[in-house]
Backbone bond lengths (Angstrom), bond angles and torsions (degrees), N, CA, C in turn:
res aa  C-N    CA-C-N  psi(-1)  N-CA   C-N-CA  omega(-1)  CA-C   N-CA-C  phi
1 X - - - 1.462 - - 1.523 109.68 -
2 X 1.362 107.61 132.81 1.902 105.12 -179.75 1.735 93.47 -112.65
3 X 1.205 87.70 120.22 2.284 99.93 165.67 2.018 82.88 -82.43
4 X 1.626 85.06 123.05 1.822 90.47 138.12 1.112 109.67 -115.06
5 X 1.434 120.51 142.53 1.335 122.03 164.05 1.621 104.35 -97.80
6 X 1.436 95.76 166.52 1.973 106.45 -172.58 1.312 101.79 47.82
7 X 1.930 115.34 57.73 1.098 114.14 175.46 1.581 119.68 -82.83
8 X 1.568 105.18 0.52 1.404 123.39 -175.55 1.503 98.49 -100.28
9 X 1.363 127.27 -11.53 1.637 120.88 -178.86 1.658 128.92 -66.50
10 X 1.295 97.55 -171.27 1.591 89.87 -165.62 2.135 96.61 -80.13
11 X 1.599 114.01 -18.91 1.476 102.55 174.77 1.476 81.29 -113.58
12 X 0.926 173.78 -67.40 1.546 134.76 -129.95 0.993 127.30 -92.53
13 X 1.916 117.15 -8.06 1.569 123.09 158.91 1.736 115.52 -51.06
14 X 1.769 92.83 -34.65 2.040 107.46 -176.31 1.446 97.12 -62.20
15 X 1.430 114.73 -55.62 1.732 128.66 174.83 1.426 99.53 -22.72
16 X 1.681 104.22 -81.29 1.140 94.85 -163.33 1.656 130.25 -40.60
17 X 1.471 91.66 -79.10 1.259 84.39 170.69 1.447 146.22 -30.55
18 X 1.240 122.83 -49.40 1.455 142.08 152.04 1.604 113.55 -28.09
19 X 1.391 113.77 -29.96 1.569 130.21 -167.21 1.497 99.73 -85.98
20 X 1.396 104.55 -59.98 1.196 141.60 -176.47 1.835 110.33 -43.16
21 X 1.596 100.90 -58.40 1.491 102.11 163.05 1.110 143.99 -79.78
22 X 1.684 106.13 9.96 1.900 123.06 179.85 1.559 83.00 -112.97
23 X 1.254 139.81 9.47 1.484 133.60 150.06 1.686 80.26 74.80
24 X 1.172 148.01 77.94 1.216 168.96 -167.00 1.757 106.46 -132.60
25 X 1.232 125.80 145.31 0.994 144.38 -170.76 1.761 108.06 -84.76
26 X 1.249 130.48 82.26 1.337 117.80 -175.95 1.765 120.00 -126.89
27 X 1.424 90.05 132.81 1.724 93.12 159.86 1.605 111.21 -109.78
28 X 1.344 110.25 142.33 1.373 132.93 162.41 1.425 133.64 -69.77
29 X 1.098 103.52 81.52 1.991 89.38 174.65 1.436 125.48 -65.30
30 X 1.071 129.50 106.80 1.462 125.35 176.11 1.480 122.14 -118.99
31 X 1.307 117.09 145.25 1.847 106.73 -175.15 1.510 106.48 -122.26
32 X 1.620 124.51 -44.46 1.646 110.04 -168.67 1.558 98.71 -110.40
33 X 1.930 122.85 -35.42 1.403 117.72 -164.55 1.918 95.58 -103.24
34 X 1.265 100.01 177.72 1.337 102.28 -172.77 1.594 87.16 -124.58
35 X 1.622 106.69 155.48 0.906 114.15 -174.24 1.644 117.75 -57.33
36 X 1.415 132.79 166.46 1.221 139.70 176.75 1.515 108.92 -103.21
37 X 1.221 122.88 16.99 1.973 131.20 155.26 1.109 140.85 170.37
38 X 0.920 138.63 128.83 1.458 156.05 -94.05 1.661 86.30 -109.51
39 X 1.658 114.55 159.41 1.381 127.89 159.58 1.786 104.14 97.38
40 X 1.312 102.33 22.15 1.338 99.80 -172.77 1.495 93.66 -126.04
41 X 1.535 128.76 130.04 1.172 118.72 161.57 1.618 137.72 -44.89
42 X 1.200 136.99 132.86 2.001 114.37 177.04 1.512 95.25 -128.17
43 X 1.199 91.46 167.71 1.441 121.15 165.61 1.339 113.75 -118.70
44 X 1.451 115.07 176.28 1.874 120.63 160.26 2.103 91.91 -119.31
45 X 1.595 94.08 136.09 1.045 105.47 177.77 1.428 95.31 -144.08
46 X 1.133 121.71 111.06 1.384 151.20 166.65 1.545 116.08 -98.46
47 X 1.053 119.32 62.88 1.848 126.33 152.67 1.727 110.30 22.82
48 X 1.769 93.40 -75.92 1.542 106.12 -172.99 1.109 113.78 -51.19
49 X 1.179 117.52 -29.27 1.794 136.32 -150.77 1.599 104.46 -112.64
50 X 1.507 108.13 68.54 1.418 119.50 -179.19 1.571 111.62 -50.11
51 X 1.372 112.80 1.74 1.670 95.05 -172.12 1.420 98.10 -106.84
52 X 1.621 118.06 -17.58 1.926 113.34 -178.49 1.794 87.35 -71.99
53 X 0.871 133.30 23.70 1.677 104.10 -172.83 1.675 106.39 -115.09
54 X 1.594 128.32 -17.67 1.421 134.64 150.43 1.313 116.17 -59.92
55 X 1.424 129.80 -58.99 1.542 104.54 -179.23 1.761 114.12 -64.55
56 X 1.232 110.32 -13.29 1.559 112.88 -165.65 1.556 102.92 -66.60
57 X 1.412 92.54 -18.56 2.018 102.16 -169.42 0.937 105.08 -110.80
58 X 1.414 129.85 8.18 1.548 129.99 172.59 1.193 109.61 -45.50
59 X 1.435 136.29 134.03 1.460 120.81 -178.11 1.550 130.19 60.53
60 X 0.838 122.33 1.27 1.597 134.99 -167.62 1.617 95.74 -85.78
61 X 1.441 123.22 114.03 1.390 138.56 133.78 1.738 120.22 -51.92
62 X 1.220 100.15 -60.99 1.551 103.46 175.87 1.493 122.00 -134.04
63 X 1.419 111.69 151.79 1.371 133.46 -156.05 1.356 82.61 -104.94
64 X 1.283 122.85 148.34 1.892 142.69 148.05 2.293 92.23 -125.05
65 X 1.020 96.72 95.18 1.338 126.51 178.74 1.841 110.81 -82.93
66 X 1.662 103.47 91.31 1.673 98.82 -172.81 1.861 87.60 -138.92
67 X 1.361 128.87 135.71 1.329 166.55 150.61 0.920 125.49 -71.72
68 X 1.869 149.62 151.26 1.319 107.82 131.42 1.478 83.49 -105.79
69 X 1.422 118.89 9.10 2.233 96.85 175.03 1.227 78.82 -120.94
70 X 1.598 109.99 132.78 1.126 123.64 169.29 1.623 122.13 -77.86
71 X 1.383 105.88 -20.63 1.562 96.04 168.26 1.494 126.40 -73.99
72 X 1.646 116.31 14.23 1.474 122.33 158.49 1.574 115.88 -72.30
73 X 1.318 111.22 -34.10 1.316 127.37 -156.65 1.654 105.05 -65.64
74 X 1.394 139.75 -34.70 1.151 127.89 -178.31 1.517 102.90 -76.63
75 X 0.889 126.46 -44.76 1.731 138.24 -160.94 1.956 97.30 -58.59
76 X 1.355 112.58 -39.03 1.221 118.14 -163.57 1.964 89.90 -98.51
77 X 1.146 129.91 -23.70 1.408 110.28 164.61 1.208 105.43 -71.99
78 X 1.541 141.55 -37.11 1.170 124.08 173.13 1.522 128.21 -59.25
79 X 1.148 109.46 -12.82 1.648 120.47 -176.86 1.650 101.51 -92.56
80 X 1.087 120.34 -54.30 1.616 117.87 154.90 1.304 123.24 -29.61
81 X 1.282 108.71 -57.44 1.840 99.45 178.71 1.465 116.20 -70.44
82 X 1.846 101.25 -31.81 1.431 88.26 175.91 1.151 128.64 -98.89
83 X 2.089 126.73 33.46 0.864 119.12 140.58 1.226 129.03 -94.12
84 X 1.519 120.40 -6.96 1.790 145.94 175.64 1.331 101.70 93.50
85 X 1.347 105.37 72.62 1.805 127.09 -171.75 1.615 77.89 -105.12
86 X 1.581 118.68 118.55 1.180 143.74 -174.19 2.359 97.18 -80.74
87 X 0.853 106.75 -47.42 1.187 107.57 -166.35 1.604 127.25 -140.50
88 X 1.311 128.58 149.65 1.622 102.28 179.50 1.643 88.36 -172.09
89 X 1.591 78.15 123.84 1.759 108.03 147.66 0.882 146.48 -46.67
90 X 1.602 141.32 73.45 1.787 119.43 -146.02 1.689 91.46 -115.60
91 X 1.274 99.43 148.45 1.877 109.41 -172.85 1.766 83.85 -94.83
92 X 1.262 139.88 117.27 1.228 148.12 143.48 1.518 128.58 -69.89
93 X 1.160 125.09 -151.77 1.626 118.24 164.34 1.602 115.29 -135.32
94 X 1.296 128.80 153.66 1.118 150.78 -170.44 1.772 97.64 -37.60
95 X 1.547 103.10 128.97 1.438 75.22 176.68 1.517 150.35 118.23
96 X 1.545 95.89 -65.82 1.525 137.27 172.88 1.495 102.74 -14.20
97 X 1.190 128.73 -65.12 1.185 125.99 -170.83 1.629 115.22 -41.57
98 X 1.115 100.51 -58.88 1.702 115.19 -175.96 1.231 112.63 -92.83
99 X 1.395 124.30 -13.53 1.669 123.06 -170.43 1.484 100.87 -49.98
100 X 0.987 129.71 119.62 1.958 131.18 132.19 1.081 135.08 -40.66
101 X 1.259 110.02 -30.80 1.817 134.31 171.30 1.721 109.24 -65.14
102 X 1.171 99.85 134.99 1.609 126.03 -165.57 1.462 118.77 -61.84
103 X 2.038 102.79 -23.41 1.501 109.18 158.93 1.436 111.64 -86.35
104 X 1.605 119.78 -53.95 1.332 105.03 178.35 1.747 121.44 -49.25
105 X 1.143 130.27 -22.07 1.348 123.92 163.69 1.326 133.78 -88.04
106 X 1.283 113.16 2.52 1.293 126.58 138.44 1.230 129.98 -76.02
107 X 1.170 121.51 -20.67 1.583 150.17 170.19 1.293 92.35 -53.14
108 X 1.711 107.23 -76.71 1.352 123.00 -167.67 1.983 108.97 -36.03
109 X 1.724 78.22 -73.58 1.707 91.58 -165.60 1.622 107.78 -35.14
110 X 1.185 139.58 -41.89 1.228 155.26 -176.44 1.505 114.26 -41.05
111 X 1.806 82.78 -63.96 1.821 103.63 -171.70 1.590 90.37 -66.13
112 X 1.543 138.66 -33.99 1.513 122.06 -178.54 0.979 105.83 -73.51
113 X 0.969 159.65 -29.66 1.615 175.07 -148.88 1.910 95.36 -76.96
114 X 1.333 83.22 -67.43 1.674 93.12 -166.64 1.900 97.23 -73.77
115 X 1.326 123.65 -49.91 1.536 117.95 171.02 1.798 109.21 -43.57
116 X 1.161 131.04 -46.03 1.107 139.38 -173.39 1.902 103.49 -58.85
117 X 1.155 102.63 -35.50 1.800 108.09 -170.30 1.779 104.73 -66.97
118 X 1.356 109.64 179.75 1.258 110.63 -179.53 2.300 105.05 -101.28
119 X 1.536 89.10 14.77 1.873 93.95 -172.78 1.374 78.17 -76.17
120 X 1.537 101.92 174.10 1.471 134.66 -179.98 1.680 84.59 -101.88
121 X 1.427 115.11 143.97 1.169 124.82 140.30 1.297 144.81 -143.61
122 X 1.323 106.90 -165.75 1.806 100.03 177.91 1.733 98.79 -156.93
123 X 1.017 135.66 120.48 1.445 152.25 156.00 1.386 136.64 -83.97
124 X 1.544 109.83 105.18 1.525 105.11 -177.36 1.598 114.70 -124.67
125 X 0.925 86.25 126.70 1.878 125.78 179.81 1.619 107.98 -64.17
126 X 1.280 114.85 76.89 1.775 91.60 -178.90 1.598 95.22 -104.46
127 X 1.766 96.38 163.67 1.214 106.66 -175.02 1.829 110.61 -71.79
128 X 1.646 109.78 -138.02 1.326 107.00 179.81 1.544 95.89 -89.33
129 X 1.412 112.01 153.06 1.356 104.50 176.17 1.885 117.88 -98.08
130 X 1.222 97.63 155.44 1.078 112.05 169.15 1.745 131.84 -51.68
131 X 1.257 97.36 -18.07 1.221 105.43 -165.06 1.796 113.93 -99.53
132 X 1.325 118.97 -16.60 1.203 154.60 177.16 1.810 90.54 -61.40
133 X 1.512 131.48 -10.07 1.522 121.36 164.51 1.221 102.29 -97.47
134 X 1.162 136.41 -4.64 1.316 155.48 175.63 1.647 123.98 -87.08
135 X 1.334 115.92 -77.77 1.878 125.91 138.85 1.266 125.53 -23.09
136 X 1.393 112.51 -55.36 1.616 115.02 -154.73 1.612 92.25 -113.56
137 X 1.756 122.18 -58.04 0.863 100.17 -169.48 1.611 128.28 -122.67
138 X 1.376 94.36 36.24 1.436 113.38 -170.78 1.601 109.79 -67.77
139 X 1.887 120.81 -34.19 1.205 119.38 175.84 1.782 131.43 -48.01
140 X 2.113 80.05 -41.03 1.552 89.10 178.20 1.441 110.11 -85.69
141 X 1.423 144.24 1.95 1.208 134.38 -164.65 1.676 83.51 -110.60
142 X 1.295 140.68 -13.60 1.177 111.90 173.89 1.632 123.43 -105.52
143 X 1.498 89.43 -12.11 1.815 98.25 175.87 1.753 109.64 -97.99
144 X 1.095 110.85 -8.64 1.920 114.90 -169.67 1.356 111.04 -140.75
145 X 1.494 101.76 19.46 2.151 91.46 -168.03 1.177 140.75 5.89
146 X 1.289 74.60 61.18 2.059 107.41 -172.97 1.422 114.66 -154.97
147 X 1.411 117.03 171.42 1.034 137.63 -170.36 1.795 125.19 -160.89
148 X 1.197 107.12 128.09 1.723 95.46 -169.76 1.507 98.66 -127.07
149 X 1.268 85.13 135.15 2.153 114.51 154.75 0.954 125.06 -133.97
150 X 1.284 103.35 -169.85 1.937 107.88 177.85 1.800 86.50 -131.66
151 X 1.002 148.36 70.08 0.626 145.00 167.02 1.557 138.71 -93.37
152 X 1.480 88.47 -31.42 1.486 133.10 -176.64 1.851 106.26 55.15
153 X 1.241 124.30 -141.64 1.703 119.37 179.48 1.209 127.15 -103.25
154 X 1.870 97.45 24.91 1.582 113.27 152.69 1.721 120.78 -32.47
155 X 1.133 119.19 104.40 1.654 104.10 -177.26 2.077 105.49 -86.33
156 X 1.040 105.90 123.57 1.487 108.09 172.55 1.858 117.60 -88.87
157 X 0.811 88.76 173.54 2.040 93.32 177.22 1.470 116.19 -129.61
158 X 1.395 96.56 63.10 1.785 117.80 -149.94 1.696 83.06 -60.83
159 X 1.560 110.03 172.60 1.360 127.48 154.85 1.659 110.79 -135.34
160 X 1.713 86.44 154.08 1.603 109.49 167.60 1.500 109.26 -56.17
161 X 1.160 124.38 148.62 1.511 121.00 -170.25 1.720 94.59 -109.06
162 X 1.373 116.15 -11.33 1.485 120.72 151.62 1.306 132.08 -70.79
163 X 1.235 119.49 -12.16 1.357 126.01 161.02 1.390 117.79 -109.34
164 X 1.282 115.43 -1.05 1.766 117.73 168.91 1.913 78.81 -75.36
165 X 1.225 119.75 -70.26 1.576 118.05 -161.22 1.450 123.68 -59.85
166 X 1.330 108.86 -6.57 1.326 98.74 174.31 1.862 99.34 -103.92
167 X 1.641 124.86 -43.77 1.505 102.02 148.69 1.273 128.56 -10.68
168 X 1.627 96.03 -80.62 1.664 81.89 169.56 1.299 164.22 -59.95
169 X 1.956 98.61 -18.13 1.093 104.01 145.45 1.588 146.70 -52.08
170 X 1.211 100.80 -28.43 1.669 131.16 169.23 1.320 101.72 -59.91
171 X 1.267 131.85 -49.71 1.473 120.05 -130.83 1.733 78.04 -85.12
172 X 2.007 108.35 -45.21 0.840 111.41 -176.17 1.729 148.49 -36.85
173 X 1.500 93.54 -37.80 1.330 131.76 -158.93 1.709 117.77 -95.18
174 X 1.455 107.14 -28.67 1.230 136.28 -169.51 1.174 132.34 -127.79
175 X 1.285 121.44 119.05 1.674 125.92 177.11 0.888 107.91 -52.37
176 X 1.619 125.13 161.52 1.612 142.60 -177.36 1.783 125.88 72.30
177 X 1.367 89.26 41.54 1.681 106.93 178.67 1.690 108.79 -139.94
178 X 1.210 131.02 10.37 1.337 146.75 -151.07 1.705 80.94 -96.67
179 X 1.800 98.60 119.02 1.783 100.79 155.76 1.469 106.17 80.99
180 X 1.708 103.67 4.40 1.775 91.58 176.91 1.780 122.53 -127.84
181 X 0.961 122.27 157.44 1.290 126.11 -161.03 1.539 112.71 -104.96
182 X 1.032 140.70 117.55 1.514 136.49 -174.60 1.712 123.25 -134.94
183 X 1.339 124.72 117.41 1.639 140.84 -153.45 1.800 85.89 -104.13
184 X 1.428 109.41 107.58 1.176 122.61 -176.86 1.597 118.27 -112.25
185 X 1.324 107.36 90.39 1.638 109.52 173.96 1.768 121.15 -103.37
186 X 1.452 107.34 -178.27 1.171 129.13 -171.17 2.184 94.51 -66.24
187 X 1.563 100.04 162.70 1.371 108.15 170.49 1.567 113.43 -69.86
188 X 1.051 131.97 -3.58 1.743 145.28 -158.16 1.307 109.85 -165.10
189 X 1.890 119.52 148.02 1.345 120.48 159.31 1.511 119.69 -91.35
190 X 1.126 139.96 95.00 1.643 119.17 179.38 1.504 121.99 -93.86
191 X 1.094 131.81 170.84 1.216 145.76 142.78 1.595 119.90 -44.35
192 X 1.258 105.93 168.12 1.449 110.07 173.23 1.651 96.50 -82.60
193 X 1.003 106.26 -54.85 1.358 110.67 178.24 1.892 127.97 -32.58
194 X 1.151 83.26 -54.18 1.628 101.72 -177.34 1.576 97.47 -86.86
195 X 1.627 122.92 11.93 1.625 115.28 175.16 1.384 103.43 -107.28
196 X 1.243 116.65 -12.84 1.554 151.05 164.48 1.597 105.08 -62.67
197 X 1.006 103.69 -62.81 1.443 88.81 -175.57 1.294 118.15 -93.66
198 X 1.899 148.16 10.25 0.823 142.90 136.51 1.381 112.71 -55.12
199 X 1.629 110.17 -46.83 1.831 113.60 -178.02 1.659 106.44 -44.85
200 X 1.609 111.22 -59.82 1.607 115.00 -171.20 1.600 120.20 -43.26
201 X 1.717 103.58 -42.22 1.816 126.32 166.34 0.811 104.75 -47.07
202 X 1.543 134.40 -66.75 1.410 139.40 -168.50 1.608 125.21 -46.81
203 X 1.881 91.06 -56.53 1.281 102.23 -164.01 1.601 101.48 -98.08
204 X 1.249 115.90 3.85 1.673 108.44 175.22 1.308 112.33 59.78
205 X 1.552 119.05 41.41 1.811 136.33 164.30 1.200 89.97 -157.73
206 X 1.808 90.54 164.83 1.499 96.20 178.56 1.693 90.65 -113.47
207 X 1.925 82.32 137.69 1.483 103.89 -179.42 1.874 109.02 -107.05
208 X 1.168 119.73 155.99 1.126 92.07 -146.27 2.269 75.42 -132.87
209 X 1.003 105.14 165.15 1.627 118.57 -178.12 1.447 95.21 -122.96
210 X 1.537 119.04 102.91 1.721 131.63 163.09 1.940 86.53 -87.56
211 X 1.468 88.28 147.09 1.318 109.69 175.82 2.004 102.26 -113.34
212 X 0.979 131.82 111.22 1.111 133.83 141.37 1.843 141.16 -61.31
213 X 1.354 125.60 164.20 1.063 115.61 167.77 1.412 124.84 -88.53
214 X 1.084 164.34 -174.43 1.845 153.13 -96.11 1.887 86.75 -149.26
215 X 1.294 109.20 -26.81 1.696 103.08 -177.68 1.645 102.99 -90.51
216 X 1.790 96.69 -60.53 1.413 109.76 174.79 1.661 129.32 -31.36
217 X 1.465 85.08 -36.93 2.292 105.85 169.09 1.626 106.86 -66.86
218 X 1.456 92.11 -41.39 1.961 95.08 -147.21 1.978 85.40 -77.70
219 X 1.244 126.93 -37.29 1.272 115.15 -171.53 1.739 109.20 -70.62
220 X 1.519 103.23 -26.05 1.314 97.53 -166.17 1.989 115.23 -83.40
221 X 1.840 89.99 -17.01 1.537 94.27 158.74 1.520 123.84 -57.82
222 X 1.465 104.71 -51.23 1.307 128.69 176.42 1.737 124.87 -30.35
223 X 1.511 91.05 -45.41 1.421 112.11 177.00 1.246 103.21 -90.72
224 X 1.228 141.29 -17.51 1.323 132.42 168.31 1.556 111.37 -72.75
225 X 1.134 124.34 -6.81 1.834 132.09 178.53 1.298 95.69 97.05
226 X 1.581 141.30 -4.09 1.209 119.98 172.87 1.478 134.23 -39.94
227 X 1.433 141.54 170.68 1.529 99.51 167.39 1.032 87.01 -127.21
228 X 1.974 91.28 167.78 1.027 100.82 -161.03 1.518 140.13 -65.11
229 X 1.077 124.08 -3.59 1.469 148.64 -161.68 1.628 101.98 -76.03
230 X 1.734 99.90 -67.46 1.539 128.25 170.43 1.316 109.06 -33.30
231 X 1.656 131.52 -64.63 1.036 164.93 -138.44 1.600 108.53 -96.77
232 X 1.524 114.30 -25.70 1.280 130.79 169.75 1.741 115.00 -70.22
233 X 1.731 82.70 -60.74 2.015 103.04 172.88 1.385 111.23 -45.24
234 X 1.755 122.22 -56.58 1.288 109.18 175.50 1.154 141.78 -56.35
235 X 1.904 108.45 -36.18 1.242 127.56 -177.09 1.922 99.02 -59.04
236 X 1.205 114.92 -43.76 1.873 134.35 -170.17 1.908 93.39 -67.20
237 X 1.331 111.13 -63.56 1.224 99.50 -163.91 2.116 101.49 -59.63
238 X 1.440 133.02 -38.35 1.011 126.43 -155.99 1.439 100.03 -75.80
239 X 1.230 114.59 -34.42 1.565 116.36 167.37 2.057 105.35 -45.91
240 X 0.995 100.96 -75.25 1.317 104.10 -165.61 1.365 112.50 -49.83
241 X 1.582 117.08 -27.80 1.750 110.09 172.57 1.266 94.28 -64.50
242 X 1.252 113.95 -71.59 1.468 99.57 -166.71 1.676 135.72 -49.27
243 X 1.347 100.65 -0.50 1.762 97.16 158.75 1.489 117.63 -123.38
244 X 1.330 107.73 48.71 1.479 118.25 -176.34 1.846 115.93 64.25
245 X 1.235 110.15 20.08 1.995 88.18 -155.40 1.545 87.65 -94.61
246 X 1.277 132.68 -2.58 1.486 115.64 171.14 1.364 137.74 -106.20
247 X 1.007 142.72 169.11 1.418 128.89 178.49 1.398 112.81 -112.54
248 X 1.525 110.55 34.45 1.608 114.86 173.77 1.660 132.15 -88.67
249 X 1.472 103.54 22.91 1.520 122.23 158.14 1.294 110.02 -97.78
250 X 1.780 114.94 -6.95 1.795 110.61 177.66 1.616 107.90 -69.03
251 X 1.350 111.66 127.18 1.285 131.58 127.05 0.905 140.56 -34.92
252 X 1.504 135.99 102.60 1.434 124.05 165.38 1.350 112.23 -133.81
253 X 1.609 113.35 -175.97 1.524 117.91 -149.32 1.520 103.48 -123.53
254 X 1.615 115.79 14.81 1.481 117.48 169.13 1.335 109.08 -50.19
255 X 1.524 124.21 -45.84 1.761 125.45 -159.19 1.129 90.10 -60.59
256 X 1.460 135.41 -51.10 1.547 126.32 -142.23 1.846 96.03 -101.27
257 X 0.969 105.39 -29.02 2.104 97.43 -176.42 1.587 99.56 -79.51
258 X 1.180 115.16 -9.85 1.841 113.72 176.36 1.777 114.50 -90.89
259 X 1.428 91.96 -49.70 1.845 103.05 -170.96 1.709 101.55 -103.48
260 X 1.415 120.65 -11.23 1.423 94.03 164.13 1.602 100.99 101.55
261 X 1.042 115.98 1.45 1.670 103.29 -152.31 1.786 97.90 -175.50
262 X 1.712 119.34 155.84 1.657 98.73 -155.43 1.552 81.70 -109.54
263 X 1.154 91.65 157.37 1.931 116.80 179.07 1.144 107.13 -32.85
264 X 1.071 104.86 141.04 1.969 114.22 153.53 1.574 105.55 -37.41
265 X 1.476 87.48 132.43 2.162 84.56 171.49 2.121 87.70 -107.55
266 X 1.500 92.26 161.65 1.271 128.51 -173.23 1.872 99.35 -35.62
267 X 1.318 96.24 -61.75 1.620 121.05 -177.78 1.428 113.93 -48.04
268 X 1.216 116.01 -49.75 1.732 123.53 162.97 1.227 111.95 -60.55
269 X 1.364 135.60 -40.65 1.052 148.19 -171.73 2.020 110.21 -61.33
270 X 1.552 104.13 -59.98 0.888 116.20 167.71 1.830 127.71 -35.00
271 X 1.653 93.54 -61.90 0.891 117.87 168.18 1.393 122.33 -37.93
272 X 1.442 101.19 -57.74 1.913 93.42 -168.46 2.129 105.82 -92.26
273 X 1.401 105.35 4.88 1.164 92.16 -175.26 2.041 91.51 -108.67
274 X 1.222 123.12 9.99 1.680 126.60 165.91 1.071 77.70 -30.15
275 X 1.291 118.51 -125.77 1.996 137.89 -133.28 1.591 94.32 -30.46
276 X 1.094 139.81 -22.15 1.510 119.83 -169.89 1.713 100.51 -101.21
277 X 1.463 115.87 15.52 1.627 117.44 177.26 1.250 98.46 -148.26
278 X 1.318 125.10 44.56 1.289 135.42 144.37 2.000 103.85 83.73
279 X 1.433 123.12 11.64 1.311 139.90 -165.07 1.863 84.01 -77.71
């Protein structure tokens, strides 16, 4: 049996399904949305609520381990081992190893946490996702053909959050990933700018990338219901691209030595997510 948790998220809804169509054994953890289709087992797994997290592992061989507060994440490896959860998947952040940044070392501490246990694992590092113009800023790209950050012409090496989930389906599914760690980005680094002008191609308007300042962003997350915590990390990480301190324009070749085939580029991406940005 594989528990995903954030089986309602933007990668473990892909999980599921993906699981779902190798006729794979799956339960769903879900806490506020309900799943989007039927025939899949769920659970309620509530973080706060240390007692939904034993039946959730009833039977569970393997963990797919996803957060968005990472200080849930140790509490629930401890509930894994102590139901004899053989193995687990944890989605980390870009990086992690070396990050300086206050999430990536929480990232870290985590991934030692779980290396330290007697589970088998496997850890993947995806970059920023692609889909986050979609989530975060899909409202304003379809009502203002625009989009705002503080990012400035930091180029990132975003990824499809459909190919973080089908990775993981792999790692899941298949021997020869046991004990290893993998930083999974997009085929290219771009700009906001140049994500701007694939969007305008796509959607047949021109969408345009306003750059804001680092408060001016963080309030305007704020008002979007982000919280504030989340909304802090982004405002911190866009600062730091923009003065070189990250290595989130690196490239690497995990997507294609895992799935066989090279990442979604930005432009495809665009493409198949039109109708949900007004294309």
């Amino acid at each position: 049996m594989i528990l995903v948790t954030g089986a309602t998220g933007t990668i473990g809804s892909h999980l599921v399904r993906e699981l779902v169509r190798q006729d794979e054994l799956v339960r769903a953890g879900i806490h506020v949305r309900p799943l989007e289709f039927d025939g899949v087992e769920t659970c309620s797994i509530d973080f706060d609520q240390p007692e939904t997290l034993p039946p959730a592992l009833e039977g569970v061989d393997t963990l797919f381990l996803l957060s968005r507060d990472v200080f849930h994440e140790k509490p629930m490896v401890d509930a894994a081992i102590e139901a004899g959860v053989e193995r687990v998947v944890y989605i980390s952040s870009f990086n992690a190893e070396t990050d300086t940044f206050i999430v990536g070392q929480l990232h870290r501490e985590v991934e030692q946490y779980i290396q330290d246990s007697d589970m088998i694992w496997t850890i993947l590092r995806p970059n920023y996702l692609m889909q986050n113009f979609v989530t975060i800023m899909g409202e304003e790209i379809r009502n203002e053909d625009a989009f705002y950050d503080s990012i400035g012409d930091a180029r990132v090496s975003q990824i499809d959050a459909r190919d973080v989930s089908q990775v993981a389906a792999r790692v899941i599914t298949e021997s020869g990933h046991e004990n290893q760690a993998y930083e999974l980005s997009g085929p290219e680094a771009l700009s906001h700018h140049q994500a701007a002008e694939a969007l305008s191609e796509a959607l047949g308007r021109r969408i345009q990338y306003l750059e804001l300042d680092d408060e001016t962003y963080r309030r305007r997350l704020l008002s979007q219901g982000v919280p504030e915590e989340f909304a802090g990390y982004l405002v911190d990480v866009n600062r730091r691209n923009r003065k070189g301190e990250t290595d989130d324009d690196k490239i690497t070749d995990s997507v294609r030595n895992i799935l066989g085939r090279e990442p979604t580029t930005f432009s495809q991406f665009c493409l198949d997510y039109a109708p949900q940005l007004g294309g």
